[in-house]
C-alpha positions as CSV (number, residue, x, y, z in Angstrom):
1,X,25.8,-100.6,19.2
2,X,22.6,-102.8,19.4
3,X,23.2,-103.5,15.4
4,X,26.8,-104.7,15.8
5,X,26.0,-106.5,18.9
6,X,22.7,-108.2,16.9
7,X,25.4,-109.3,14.0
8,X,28.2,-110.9,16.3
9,X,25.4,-112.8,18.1
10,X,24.3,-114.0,14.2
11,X,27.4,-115.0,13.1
12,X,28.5,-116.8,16.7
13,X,25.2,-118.5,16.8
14,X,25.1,-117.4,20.7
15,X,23.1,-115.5,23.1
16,X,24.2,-111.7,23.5
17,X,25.0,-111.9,26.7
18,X,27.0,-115.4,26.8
19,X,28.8,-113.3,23.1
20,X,29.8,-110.3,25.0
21,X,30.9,-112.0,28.1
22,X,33.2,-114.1,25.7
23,X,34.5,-111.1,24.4
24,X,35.3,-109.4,27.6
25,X,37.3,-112.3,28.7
26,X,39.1,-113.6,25.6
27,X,40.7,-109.6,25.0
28,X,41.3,-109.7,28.7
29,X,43.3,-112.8,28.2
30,X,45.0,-111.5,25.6
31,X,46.0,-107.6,27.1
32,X,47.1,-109.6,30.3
33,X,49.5,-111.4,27.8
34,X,50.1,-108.3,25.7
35,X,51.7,-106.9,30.0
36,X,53.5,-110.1,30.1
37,X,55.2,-110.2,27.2
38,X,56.2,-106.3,27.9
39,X,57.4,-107.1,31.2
40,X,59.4,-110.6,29.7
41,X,60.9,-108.9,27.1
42,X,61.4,-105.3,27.8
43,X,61.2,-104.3,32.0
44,X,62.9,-107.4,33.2
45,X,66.1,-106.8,30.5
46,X,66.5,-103.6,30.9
47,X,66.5,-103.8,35.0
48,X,69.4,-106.1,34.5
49,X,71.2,-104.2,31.4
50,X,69.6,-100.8,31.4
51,X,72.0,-100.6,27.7
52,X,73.0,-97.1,28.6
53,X,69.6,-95.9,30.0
54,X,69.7,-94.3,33.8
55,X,67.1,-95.8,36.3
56,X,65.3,-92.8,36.0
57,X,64.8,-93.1,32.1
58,X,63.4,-97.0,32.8
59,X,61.1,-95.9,35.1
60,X,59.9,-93.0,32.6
61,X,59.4,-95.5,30.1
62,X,57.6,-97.9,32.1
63,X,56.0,-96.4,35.5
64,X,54.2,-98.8,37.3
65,X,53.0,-101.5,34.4
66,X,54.6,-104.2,36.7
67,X,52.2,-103.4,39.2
68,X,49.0,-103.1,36.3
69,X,50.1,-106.7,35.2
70,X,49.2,-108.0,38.8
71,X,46.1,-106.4,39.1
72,X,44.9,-107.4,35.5
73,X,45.9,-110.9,36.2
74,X,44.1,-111.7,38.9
75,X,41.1,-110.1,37.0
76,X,41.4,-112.1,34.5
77,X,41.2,-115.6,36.6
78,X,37.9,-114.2,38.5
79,X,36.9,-113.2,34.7
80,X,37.7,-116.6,33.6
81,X,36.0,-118.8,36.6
82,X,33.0,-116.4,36.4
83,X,32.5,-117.3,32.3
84,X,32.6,-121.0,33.4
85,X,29.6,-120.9,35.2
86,X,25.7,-120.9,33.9
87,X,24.8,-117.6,32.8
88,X,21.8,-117.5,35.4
89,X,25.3,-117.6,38.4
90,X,27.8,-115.5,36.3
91,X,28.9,-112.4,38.8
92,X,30.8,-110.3,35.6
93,X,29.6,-106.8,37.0
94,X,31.1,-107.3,40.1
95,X,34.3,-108.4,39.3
96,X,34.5,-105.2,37.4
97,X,33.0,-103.3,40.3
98,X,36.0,-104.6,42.5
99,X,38.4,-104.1,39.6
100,X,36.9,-100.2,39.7
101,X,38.5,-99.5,43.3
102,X,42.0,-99.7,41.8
103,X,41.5,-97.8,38.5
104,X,43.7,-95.5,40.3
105,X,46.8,-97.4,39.4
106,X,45.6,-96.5,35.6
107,X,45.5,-92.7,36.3
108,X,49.2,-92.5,37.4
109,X,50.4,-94.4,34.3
110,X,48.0,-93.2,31.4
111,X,49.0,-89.6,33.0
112,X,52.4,-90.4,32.7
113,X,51.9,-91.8,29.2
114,X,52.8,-88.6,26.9
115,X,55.6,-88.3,28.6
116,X,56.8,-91.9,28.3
117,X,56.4,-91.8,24.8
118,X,57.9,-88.5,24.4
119,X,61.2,-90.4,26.2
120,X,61.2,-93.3,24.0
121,X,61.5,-91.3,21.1
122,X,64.1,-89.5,22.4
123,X,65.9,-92.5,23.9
124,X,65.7,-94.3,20.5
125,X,67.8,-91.1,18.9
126,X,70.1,-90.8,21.4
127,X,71.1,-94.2,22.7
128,X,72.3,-96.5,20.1
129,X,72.9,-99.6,22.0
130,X,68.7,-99.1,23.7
131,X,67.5,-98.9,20.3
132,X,69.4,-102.3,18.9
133,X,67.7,-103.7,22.0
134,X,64.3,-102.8,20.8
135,X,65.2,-103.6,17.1
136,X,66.1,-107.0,18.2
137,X,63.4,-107.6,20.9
138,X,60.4,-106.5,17.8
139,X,61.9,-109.4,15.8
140,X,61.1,-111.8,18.5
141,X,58.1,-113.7,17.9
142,X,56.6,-112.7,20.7
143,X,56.3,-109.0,19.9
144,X,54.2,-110.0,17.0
145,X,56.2,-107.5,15.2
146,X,54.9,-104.4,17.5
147,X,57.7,-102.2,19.2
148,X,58.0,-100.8,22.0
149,X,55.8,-98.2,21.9
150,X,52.8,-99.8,20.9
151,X,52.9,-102.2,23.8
152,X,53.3,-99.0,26.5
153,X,49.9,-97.5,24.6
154,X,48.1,-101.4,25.5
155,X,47.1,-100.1,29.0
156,X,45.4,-96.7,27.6
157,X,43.4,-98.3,25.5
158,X,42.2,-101.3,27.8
159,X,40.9,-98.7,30.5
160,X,39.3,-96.7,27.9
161,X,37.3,-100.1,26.3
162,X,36.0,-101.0,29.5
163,X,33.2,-99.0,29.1
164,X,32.0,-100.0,26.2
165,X,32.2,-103.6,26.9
166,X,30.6,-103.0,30.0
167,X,27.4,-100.9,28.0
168,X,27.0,-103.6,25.7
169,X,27.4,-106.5,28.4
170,X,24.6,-104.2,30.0
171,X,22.6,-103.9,27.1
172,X,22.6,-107.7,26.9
173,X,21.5,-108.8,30.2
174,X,17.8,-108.8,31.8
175,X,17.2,-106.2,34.3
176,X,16.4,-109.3,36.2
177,X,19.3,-110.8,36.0
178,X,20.8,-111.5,39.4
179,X,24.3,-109.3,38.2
180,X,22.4,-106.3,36.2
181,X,23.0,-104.3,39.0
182,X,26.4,-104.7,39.5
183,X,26.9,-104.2,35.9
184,X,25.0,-101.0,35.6
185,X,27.1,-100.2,38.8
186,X,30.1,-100.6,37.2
187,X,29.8,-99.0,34.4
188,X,29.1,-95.8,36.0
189,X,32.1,-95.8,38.2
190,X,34.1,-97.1,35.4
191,X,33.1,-94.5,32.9
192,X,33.6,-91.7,35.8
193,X,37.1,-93.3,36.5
194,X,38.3,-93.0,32.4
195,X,36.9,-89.6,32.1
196,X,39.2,-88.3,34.7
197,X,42.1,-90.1,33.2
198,X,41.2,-88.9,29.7
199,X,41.2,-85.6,31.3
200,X,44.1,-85.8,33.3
201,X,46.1,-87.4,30.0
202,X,44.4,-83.6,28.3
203,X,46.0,-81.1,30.6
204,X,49.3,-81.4,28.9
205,X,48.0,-80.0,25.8
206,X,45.5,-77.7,27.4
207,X,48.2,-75.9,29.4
208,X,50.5,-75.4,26.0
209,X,47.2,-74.4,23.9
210,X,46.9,-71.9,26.5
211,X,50.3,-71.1,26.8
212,X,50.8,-70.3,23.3
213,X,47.4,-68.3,23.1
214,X,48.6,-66.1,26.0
215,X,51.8,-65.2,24.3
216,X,49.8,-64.6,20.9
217,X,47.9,-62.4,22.5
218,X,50.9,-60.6,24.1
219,X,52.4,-60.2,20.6
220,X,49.1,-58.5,19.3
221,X,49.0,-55.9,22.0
222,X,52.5,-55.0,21.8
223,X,52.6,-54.6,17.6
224,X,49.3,-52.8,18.0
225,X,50.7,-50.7,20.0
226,X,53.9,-49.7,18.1
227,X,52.1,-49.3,14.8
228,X,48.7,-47.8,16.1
229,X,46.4,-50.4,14.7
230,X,45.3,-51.7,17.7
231,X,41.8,-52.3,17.6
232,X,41.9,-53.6,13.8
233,X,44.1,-56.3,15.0
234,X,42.5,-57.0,18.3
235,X,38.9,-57.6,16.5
236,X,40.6,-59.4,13.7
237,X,43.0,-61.7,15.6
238,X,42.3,-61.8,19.1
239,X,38.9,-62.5,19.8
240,X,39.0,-66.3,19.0
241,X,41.7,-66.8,22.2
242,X,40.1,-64.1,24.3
243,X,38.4,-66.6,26.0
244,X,41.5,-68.5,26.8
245,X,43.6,-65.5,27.9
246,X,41.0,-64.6,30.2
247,X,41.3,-68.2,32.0
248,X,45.1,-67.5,32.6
């Protein structure tokens, strides 16, 4: 981290801090556009000409980005006015400490976001006139040639890199600095908010690992039983999910 952070500041011929403050805010700018283009092209269309989707399917597909746009925008202006000013006055950690209190609004769509991508793919098989709509809407220059479901996976992985910008924005600022605080602040409650998304987003899979291991399990007892070769297969087979079976 310190080593990559050491080379952009080479190459930029900047500070580290005034580096990584650009690079919080330019990819800000940019993911805010990344929501707006989504919205433009995909949410607004498709709320007035679903093509054969129900309302139910739309709001599957895309939960409550509309709402992730607003917050992210007005982010992004305190982000931009803060970068504007000398780096002595900059307030960077507590725009992202005020940003934290809403991180909420991330847990209900990144949780929703297996499914959502589960749907499109389905959708895209099923409903010939949806999927034209997407070809067509990837070959506008706006998409910069992404589909659909690359701009519903944006969100996902701008919680999850706020963290990281936030440890090396830390890493770059004096513990004297008038914002370190906040920063260090911050990054805490950040990193606590995308670790319960990442493990809400995991309990999908957990449940069906477990699911399956149960039933496994269920299997094993019942051949054992019928052929008498119960505590071969038990040692042999069962032992790596006993664990699991016993959490069910």
């Amino acid at each position: 981290q310190a080593a990559a952070l050491a080379l952009r500041t080479q190459r930029s011929g900047l500070d580290p801090r005034t580096n990584i403050v650009n690079e919080i805010v330019e990819t800000e700018v940019a993911y805010v556009q990344y929501l707006r283009v989504l919205r433009d092209l995909y949410v607004v269309p498709l709320g007035a000409d679903s093509r054969g989707l129900s309302r139910r399917e739309v709001r599957q597909l895309f939960n409550n980005v509309e709402m992730l746009l607003n917050l992210n925008a007005r982010f992004c202006e305190q982000l931009v006015f803060q970068r504007r000013l000398p780096s002595d006055e900059q307030r960077i950690g507590q725009c992202f400490l005020e940003q934290a209190q809403f991180l909420k609004m991330y847990a209900d769509y990144c949780s929703n976001q297996h499914n959502a991508s589960r749907e499109l793919k389905r959708l895209l098989s099923e409903h010939k006139e949806f999927a034209a709509f997407c070809r067509y809407t990837q070959a506008k220059k706006e998409s910069e040639k992404m589909d659909l479901e690359c701009f519903l996976i944006k969100p996902v992985q701008r919680v999850c890199k706020y963290p990281l910008l936030l440890r090396e924005l830390r890493a770059a600022t004096s513990p004297d600095h008038p914002d370190y605080h906040d920063i260090d602040g911050a990054f805490h409650a950040i990193q606590k908010s995308v670790n319960a998304i990442n493990e809400t987003k995991a309990l999908p899979r957990l449940s069906c690992f477990f699911l399956i291991s149960h039933l496994f399990c269920v299997f094993v007892f019942v051949f054992a039983s019928i052929f008498g070769v119960y505590l071969f297969i038990c040692t042999c087979f069962c032992s790596p999910f006993s664990e699991h079976c016993a959490l069910l």
